[in-house]
Kinemage of the C-alpha trace (Angstrom):
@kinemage 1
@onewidth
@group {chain A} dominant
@subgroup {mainchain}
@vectorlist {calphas} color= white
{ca unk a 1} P 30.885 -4.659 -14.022
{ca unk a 2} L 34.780 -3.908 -14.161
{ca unk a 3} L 36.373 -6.974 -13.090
{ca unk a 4} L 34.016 -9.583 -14.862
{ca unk a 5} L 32.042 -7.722 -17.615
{ca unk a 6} L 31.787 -11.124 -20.068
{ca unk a 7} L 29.781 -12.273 -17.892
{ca unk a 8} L 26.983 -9.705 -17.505
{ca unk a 9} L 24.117 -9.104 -19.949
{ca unk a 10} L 22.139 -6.384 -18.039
{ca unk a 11} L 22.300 -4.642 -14.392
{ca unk a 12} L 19.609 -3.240 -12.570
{ca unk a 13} L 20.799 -0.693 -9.763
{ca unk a 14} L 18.003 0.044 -6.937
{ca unk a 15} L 19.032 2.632 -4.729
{ca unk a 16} L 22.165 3.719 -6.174
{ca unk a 17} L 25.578 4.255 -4.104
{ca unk a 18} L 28.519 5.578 -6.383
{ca unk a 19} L 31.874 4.089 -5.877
{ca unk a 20} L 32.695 7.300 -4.281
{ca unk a 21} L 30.142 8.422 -1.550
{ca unk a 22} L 32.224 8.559 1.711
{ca unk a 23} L 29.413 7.692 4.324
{ca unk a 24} L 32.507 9.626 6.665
{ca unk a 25} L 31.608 13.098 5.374
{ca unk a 26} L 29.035 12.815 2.886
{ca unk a 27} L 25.841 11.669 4.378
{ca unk a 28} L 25.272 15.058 6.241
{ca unk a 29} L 24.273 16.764 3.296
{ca unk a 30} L 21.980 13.602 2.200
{ca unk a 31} L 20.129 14.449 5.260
{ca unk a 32} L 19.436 17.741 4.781
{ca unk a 33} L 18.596 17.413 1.280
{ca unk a 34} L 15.640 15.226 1.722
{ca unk a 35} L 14.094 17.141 5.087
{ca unk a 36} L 14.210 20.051 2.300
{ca unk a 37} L 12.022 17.986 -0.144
{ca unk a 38} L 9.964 17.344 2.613
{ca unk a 39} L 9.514 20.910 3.430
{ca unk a 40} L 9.414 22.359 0.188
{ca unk a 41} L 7.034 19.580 -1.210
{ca unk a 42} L 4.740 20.686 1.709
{ca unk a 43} L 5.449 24.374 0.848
{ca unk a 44} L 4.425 23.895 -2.817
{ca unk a 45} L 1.189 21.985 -1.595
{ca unk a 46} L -1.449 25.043 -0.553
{ca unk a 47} L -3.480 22.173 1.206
{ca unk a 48} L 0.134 21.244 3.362
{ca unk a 49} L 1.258 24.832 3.668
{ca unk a 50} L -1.982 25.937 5.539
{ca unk a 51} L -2.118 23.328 7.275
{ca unk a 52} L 1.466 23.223 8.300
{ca unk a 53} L 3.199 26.549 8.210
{ca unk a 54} L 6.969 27.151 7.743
{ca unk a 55} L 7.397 23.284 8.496
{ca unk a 56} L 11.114 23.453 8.402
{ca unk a 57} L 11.474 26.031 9.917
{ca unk a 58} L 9.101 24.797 12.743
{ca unk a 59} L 10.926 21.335 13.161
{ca unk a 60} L 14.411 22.768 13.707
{ca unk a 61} L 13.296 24.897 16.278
{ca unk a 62} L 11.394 21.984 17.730
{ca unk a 63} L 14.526 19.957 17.827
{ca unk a 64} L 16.524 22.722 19.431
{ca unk a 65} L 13.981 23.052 21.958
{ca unk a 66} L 13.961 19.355 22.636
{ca unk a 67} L 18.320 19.019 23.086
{ca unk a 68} L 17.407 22.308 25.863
{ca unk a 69} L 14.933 20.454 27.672
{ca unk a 70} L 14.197 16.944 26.895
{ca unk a 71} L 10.512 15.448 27.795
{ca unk a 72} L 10.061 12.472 29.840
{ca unk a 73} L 8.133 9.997 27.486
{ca unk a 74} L 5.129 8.024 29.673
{ca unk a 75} L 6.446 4.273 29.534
{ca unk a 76} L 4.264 0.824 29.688
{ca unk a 77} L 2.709 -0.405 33.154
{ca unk a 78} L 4.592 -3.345 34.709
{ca unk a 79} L 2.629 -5.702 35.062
{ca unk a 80} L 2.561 -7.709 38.489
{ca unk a 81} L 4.763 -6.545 41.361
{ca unk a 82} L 7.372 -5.442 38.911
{ca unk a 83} L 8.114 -1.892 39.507
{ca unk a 84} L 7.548 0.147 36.610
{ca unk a 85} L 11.023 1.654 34.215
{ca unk a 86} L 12.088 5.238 34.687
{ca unk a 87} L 10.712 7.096 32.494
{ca unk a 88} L 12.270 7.503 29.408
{ca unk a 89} L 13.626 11.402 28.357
{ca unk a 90} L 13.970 12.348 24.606
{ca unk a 91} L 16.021 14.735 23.231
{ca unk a 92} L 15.530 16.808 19.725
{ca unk a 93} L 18.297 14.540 18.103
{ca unk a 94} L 15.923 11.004 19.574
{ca unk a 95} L 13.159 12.687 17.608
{ca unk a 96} L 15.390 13.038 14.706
{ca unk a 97} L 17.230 10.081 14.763
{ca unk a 98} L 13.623 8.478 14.644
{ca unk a 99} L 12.235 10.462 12.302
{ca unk a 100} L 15.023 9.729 9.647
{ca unk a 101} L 14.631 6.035 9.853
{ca unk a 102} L 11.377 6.308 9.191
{ca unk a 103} L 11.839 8.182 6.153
{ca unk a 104} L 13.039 4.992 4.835
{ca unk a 105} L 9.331 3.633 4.305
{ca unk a 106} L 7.748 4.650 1.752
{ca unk a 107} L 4.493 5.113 3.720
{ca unk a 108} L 5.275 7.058 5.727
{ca unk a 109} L 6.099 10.301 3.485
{ca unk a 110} L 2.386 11.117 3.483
{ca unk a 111} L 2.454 11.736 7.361
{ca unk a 112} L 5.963 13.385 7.673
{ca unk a 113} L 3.875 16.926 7.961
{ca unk a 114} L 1.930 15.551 10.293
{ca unk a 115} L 4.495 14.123 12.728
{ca unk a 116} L 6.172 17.051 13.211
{ca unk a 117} L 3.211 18.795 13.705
{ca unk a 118} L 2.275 16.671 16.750
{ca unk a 119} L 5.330 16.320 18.253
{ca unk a 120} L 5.183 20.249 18.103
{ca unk a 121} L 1.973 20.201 20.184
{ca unk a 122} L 4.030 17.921 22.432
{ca unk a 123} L 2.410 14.586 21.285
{ca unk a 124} L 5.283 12.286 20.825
{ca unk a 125} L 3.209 9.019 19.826
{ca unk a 126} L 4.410 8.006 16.734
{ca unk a 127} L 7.648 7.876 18.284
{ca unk a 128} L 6.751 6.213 20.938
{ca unk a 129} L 5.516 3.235 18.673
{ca unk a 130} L 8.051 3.259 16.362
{ca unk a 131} L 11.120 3.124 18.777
{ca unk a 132} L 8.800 -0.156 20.314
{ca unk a 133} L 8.752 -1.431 16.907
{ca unk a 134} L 12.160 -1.156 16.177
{ca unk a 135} L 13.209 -2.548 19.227
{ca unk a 136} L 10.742 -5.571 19.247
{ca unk a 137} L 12.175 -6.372 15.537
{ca unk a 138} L 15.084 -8.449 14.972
{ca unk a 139} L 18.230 -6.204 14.124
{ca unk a 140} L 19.481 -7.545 10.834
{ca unk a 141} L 22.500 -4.960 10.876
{ca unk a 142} L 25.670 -6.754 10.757
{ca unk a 143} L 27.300 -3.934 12.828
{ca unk a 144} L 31.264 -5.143 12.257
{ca unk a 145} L 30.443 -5.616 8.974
{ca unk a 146} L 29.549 -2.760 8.179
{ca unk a 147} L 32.237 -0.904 10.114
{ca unk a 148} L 35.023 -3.125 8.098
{ca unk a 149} L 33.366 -1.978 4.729
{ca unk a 150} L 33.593 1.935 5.810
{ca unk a 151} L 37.184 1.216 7.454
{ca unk a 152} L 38.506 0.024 4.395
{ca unk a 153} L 36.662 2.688 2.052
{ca unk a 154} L 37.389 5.897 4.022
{ca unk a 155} L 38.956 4.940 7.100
{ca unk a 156} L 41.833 7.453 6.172
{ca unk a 157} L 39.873 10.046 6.298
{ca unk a 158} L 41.631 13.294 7.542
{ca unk a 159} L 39.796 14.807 10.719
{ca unk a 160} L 39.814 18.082 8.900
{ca unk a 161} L 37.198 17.270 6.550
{ca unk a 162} L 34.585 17.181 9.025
{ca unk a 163} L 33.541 20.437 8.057
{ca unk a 164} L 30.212 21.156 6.659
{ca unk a 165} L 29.464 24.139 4.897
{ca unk a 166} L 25.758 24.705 4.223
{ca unk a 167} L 24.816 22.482 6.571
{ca unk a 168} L 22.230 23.038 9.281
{ca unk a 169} L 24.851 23.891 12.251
{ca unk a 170} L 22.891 20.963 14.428
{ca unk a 171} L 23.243 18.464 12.043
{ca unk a 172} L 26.955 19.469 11.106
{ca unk a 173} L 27.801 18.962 14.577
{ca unk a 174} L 26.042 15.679 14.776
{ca unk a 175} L 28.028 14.890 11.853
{ca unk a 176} L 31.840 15.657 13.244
{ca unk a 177} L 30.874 14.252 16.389
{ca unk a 178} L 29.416 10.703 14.408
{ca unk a 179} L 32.615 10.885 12.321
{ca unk a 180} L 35.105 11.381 14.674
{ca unk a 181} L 33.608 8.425 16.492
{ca unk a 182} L 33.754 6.483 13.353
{ca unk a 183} L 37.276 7.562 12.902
{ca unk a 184} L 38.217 6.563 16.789
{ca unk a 185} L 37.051 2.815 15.614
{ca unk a 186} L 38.647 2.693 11.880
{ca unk a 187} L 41.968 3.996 13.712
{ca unk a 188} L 41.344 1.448 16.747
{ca unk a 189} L 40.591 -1.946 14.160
{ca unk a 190} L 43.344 -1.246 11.937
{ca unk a 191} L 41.256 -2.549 9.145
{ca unk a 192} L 43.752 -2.715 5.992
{ca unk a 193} L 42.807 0.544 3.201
{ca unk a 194} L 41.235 -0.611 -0.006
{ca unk a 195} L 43.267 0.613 -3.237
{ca unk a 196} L 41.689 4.054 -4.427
{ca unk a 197} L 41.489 3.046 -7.701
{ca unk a 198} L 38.874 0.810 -6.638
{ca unk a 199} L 36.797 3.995 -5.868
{ca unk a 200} L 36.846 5.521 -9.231
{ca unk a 201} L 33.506 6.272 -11.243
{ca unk a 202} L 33.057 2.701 -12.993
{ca unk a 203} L 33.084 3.505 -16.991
{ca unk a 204} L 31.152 0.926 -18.918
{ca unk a 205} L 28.739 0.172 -21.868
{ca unk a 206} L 26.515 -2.273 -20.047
{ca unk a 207} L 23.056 -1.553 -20.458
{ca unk a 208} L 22.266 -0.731 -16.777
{ca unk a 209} L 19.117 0.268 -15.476
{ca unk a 210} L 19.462 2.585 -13.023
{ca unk a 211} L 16.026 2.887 -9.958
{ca unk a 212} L 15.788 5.659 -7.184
{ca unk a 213} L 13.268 7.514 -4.905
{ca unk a 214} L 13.067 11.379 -4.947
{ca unk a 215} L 12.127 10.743 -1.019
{ca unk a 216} L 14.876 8.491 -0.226
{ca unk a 217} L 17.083 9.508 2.908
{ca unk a 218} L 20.321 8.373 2.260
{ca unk a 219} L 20.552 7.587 -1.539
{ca unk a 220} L 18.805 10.234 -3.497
{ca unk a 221} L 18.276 10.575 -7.390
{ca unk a 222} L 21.448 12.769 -7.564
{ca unk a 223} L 23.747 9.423 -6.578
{ca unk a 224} L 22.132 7.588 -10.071
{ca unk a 225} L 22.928 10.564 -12.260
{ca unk a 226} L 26.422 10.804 -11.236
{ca unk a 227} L 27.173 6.970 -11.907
{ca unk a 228} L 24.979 7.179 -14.830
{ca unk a 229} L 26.986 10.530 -16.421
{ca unk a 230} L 29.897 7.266 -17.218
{ca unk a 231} L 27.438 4.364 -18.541
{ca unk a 232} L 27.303 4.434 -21.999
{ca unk a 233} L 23.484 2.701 -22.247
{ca unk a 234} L 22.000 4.030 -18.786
{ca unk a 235} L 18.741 3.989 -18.129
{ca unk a 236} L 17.797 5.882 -15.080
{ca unk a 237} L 13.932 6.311 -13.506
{ca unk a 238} L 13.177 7.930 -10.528
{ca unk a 239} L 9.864 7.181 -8.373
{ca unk a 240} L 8.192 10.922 -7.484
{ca unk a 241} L 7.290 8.790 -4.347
{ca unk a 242} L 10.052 6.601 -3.852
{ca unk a 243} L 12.107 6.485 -0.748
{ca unk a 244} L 14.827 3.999 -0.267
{ca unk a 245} L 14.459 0.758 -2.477
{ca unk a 246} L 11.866 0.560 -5.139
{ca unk a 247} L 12.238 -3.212 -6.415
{ca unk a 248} L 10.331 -5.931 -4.758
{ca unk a 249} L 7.810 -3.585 -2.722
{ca unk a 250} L 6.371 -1.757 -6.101
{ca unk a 251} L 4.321 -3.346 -8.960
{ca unk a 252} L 5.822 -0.802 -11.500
{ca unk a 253} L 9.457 -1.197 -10.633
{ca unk a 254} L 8.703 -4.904 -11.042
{ca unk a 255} L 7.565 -4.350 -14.194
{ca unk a 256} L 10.293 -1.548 -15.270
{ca unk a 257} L 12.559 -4.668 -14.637
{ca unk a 258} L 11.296 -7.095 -16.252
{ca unk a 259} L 10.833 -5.527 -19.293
{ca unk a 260} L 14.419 -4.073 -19.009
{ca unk a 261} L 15.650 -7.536 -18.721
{ca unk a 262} L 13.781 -8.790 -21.355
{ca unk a 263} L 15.284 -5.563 -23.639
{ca unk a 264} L 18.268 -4.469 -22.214
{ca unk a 265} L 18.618 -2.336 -25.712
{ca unk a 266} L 15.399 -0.938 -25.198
{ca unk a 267} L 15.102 2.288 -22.463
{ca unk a 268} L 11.822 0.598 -20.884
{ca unk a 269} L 8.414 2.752 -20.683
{ca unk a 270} L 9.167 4.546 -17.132
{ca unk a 271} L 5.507 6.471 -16.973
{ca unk a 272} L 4.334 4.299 -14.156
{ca unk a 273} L 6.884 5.697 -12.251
{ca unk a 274} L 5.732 8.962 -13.020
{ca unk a 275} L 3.888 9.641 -9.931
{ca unk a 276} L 2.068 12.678 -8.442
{ca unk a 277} L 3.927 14.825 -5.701
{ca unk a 278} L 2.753 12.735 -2.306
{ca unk a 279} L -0.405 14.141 -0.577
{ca unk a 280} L 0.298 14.745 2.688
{ca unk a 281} L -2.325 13.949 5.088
{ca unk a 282} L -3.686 16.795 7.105
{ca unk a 283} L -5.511 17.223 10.866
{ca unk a 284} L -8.697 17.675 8.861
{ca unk a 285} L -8.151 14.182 6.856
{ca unk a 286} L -7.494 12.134 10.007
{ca unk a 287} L -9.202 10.717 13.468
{ca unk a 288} L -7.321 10.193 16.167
{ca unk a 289} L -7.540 7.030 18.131
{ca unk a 290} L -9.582 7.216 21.473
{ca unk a 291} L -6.228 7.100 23.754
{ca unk a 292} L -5.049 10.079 22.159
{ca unk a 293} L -5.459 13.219 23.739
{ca unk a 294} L -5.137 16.817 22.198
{ca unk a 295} L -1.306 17.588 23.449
{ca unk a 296} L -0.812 13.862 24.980
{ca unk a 297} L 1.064 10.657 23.709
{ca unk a 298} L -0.346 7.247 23.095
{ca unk a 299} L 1.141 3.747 22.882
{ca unk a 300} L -0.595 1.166 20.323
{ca unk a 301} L -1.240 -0.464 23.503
{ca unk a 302} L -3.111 2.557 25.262
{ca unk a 303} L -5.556 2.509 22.100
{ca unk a 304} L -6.413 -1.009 22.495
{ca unk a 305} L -6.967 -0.741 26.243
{ca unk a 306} L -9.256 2.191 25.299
{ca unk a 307} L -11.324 0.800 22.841
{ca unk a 308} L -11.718 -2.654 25.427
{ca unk a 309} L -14.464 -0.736 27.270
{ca unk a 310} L -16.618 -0.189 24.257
{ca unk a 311} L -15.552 -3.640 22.534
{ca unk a 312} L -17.160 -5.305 25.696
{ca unk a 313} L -20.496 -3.317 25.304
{ca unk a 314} L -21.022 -4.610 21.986
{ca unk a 315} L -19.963 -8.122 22.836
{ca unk a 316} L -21.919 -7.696 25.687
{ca unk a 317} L -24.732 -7.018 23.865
{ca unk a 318} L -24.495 -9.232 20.394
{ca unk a 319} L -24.860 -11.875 23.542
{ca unk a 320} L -27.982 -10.564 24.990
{ca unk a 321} L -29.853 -10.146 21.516
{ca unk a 322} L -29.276 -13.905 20.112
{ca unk a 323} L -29.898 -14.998 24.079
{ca unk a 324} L -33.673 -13.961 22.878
{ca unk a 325} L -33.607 -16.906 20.453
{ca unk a 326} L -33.484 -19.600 22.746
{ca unk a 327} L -35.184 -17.674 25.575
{ca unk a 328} L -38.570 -16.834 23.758
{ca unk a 329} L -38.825 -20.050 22.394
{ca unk a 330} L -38.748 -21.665 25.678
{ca unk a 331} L -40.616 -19.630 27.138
{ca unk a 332} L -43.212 -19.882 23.912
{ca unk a 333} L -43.030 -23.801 24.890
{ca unk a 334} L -43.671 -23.467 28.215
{ca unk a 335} L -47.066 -20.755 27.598
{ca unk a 336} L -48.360 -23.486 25.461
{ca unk a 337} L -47.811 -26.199 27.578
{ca unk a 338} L -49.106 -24.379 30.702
{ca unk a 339} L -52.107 -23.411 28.538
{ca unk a 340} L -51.621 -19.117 29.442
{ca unk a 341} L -51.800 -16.639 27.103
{ca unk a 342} L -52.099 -12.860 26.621
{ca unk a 343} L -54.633 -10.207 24.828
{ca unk a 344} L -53.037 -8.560 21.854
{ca unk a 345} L -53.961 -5.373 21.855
{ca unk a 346} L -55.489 -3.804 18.813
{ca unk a 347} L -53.746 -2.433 15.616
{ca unk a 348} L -50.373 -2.094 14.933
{ca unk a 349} L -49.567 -1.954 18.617
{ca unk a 350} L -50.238 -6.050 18.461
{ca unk a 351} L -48.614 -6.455 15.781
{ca unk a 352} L -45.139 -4.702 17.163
{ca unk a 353} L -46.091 -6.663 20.790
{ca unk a 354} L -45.887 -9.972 18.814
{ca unk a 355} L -43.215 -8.991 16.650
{ca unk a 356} L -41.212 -7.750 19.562
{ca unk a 357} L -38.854 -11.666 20.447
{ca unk a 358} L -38.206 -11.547 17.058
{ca unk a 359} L -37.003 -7.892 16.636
{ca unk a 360} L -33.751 -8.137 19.082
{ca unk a 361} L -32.672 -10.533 16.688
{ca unk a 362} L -32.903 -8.546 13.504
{ca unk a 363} L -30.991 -5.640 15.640
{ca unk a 364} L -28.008 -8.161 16.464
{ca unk a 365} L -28.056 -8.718 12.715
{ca unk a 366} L -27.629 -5.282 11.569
{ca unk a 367} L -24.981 -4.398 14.219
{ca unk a 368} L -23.443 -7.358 13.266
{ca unk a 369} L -23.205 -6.203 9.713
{ca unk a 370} L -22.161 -2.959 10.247
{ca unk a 371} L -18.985 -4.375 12.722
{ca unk a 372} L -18.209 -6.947 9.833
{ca unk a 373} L -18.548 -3.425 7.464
{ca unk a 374} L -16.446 -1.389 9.933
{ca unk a 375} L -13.749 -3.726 10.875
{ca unk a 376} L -13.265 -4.332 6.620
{ca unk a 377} L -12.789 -0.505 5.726
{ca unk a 378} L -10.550 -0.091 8.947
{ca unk a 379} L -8.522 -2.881 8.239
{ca unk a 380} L -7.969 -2.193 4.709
{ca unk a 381} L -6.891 1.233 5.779
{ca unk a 382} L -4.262 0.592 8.115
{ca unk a 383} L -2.925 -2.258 5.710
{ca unk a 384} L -2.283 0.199 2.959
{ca unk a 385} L 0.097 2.379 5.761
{ca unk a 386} L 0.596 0.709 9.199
{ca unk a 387} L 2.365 3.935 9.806
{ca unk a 388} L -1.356 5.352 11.064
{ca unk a 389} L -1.392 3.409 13.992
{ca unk a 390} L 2.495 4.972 14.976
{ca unk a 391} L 0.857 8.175 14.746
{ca unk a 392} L -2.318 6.937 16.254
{ca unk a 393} L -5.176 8.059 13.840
{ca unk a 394} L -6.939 6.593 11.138
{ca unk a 395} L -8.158 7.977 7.858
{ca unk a 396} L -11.449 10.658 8.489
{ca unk a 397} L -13.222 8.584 5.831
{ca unk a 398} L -14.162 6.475 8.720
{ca unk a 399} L -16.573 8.144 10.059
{ca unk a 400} L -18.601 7.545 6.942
{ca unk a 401} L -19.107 4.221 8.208
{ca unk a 402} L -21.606 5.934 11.061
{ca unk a 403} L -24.418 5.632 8.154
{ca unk a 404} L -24.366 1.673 7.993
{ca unk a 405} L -25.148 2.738 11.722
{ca unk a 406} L -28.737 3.858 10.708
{ca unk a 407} L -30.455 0.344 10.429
{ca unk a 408} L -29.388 -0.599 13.300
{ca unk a 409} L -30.608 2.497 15.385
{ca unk a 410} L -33.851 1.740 13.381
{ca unk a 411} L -34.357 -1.823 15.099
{ca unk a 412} L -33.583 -0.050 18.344
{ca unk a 413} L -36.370 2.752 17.720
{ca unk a 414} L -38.585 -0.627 16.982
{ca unk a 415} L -37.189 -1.969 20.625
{ca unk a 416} L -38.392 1.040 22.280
{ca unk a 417} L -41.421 1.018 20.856
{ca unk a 418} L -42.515 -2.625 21.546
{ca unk a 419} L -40.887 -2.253 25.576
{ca unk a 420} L -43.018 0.422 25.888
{ca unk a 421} L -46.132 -1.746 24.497
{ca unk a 422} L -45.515 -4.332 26.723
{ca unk a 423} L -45.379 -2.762 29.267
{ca unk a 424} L -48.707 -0.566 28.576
{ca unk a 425} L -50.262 -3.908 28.034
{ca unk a 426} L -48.433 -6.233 30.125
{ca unk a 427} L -48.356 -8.461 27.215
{ca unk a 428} L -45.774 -10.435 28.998
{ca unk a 429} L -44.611 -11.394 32.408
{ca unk a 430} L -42.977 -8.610 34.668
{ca unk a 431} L -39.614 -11.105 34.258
{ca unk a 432} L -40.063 -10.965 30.330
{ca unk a 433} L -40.830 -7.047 30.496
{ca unk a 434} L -37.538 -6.885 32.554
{ca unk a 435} L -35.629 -8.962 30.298
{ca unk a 436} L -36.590 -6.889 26.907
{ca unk a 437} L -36.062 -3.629 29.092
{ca unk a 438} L -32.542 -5.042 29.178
{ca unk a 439} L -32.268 -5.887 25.811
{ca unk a 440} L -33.179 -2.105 24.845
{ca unk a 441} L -31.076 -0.445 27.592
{ca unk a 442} L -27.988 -2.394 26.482
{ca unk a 443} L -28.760 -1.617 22.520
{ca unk a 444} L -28.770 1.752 23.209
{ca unk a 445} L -25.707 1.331 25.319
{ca unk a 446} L -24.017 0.188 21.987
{ca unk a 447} L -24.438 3.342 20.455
{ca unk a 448} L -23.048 4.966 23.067
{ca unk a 449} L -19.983 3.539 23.600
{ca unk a 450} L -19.162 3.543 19.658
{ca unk a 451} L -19.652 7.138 19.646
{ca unk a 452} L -17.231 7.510 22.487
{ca unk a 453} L -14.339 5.972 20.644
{ca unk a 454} L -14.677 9.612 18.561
{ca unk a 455} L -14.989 7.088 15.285
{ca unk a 456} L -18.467 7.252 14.497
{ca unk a 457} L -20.613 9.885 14.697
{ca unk a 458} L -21.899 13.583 12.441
């Protein structure tokens, strides 16, 4: 914009850095800033505040708590004869280093509240998952790149100006310690000093549209103002959601841009953008996942070995009710062939007796329905925030689902009924009376083990 400006008709800014934001000494206060508009957000929410009293308050003292005496974090089983890690110890500024690089997804500011709120009950899941996730992702940091950049920006910065007033005193020692560090390696690399006039507010008449995030942890609406106080046509809109980036992952910043670039004259119609203060999700609006114990941690992994019991029964079962397809009609082959029969009794009791092959088949039916039903809603859940599954819970809506249960616990009552019958009656062989006792038992097992997974139930 001030080297080539012929050549540019419009600029869009997402996530805006001014010129002069020394990531040295100026990032501390960033931080703070947006753990404040996390607390105070929560603070101005009566739902949040109840549920999470004097959250700021409560997550430094957590943290302080945490550098004093670190917890051991449970690790994943080796598997074979591999003996199994050391067990990992956190410390407050682990919880906070993780913590802030979540903050750069935007879904997780709904379960910020809640996080800390665990992790002050001493369940450290969601870091435990995220830390895995970050690790099993491919780094895409260019590390000496970005050290060169910063080097030849503010590698001359004096030591003295690692002083923070207003700062949290944790977080301003973090700081000098981070930027002396930084320092060491700008000192140590030599990396030649840009010119400072190269660092001066850029002054133009561009029209430049201008996109931040009022959650965003490193680049906050504050950075776009200050560049846009020396554009002459600035247009600057900030999402009341946003954290860091807002083009690409958003419909309405999409739009915002297009119709910018389509206008660059024109201040485009910014209401989408407009958003409600985030709802932060409270105990009462989640479920945790079965692995999950009140005060205890849980890996992704220990939820899906926990829910491999129950997933079994039902498999288990699905198996057992079609198996009555081709068993009763062999076995309807074979009476006819062999020339045997039974005595129906009267009533509807002989009507449910010969009903009964047929009404294992209707129950597989409606359980399969309902699992087709559950896994849908679940899915579509988690795919609007994966974060849930860091923090191991899923939305309380869930449990909703336990009425598509009912038909299914109908064909079981039917079941019972018609085991009984044949049994009264000996309407079939003592194999066959074995086989649909069977059939019930493991129906009614099905129930029981989706209740256990604490998703389903009143």
């Amino acid at each position: 914009m001030r080297e080539r400006p012929a050549g540019l008709r419009a600029v869009v800014l997402d996530a805006v850095v001014p010129l002069g934001f020394n990531l040295v000494t100026d990032v501390p206060a960033v931080k703070q800033r947006v753990m404040e508009r996390y607390a105070r957000t929560c603070a101005e929410s009566a739902e949040c505040a109840a549920a999470y009293p004097n959250l700021g308050a409560r997550y430094l003292a957590l943290l302080e708590r945490l550098d004093r005496e670190p917890v051991a974090l449970p690790v994943p089983r080796a598997g074979g004869g591999t003996p199994p890690p050391a067990p990992e110890r956190m410390t407050g500024r682990d919880l906070d280093g993780a913590l802030y690089q979540s903050l750069y997804v935007r879904e997780a500011v709904p379960l910020v509240p809640y996080i800390i709120d665990r992790a002050d009950q001493g369940d450290y899941s969601f870091v435990l998952n995220f830390v895995t996730l970050m690790q099993a992702s491919r780094s895409d940091m260019a590390d000496g790149m970005y050290m060169s950049v910063l080097c030849a920006e503010y590698g001359d910065t004096p030591a003295t100006a690692l002083q923070f007033p207003g700062v949290v005193g944790r977080l301003a020692q973090s700081a000098a310690e981070e930027g002396r560090q930084i320092l060491d390696v700008c000192r140590d690399w030599k990396i030649r000093l840009l010119d400072k006039a190269l660092l001066a507010p850029l002054k133009s008449d561009i029209p430049t549209l201008l996109l931040s995030g009022s959650f965003d942890p490193i680049t906050p609406p504050a950075n776009a103002e200050r560049v846009a106080s020396h554009l002459g046509r600035a247009y600057a809109v900030t999402f009341a959601r946003g954290t860091h980036g807002q083009a690409f992952t958003l419909p309405c910043a999409n739009r915002l841009i297009a119709a910018f670039l389509d206008a660059p004259d024109r201040r485009p119609d910014a209401a989408c953008a407009n958003e409600a203060a985030p709802a932060f999700l409270t105990p009462d609006r989640l479920l945790s996942l079965p692995a999950r114990s009140v005060g205890g941690s849980a890996t992704v992994q220990d939820h899906v070995q926990a829910l491999a019991g129950p997933a079994a029964i039902v498999g288990f079962a699905l198996l057992l009710f079609f198996s009555a397809v081709p068993v009763y009609a062999v076995t309807e082959i074979w009476r006819v062939f062999r020339g045997r029969g039974y005595v129906l009794p009267e009533g509807w009791a002989g009507r449910l007796v010969a009903a009964a092959p047929w009404i294992p088949v209707l129950a597989g039916l409606t359980l399969l329905g309902f699992l087709a039903v559950a896994a849908g809603a679940i899915g579509a859940a988690v795919e609007r925030n994966q974060f849930l599954l860091l923090v191991g819970a899923l939305p309380a809506g869930v449990r909703s689902l336990t009425w598509g249960l009912l038909p299914y616990a109908f064909a079981l009552v039917l079941m019972t009924l018609a085991m009984l019958r044949l049994w009264r009656h000996r309407a079939r062989s003592r194999m066959g009376r074995i086989y649909y006792s069977a059939l019930v038992i493991a129906g009614w097992a099905v129930c029981f083990a989706l209740l256990r997974t604490g998703l389903f139930g009143w």
